[in-house]
N, C-alpha and C positions, 0 to 999 in steps of 0.2 A: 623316549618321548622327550618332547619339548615344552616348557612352561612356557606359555605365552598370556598369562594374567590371574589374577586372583583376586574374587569380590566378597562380601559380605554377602552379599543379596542375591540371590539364587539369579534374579529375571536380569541381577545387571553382567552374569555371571551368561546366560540365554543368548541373551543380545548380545555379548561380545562372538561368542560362539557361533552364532546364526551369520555373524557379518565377518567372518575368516572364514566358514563351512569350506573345507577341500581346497583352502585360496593353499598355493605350490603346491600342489598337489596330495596333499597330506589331510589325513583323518581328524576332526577337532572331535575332541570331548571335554563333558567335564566331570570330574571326582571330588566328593562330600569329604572333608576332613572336617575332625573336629578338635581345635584347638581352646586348652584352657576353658571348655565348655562350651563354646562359642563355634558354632561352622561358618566353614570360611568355605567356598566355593572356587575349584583352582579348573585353567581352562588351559587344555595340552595340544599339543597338535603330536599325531603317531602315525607309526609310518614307514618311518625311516629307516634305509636298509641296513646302515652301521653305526657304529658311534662316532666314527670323522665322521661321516653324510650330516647328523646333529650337530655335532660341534661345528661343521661348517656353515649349517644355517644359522646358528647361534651366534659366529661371527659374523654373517655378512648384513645383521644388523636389523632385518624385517621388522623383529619387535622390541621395544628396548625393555632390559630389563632381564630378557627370555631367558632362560636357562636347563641343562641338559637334567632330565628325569628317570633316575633307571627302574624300570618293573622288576 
């Protein structure tokens, strides 16, 4: 999987997710961590057939920031 964002706020965590839904073709979800007490709402895209296939979306820059997630 790919980290493509992380909010505080469930709905701003929603809306990011609702507005990438399946964008290259790939599955958005989002996963509840709980940090230091606190949830933090993190938003993936999955999918992807191998770890280059990730790593190369992760290079070629779609979302800044993004980074590769292993299950």
């Amino acid at each position: 999987m790919v980290q493509i964002g992380a909010f505080k706020r469930l709905e701003g965590a929603e809306s990011f997710k609702n507005s990438n839904a399946n964008k290259y073709g790939y599955k958005t979800l989002i996963r509840t961590f709980d940090i230091d007490g606190e949830k933090i709402y993190r938003v993936f895209l999955s999918g992807f057939r191998s770890e280059a296939e990730a790593r190369d979306f992760v290079e070629a820059k779609h979302f800044g920031g993004a980074y590769i997630v292993r299950e």
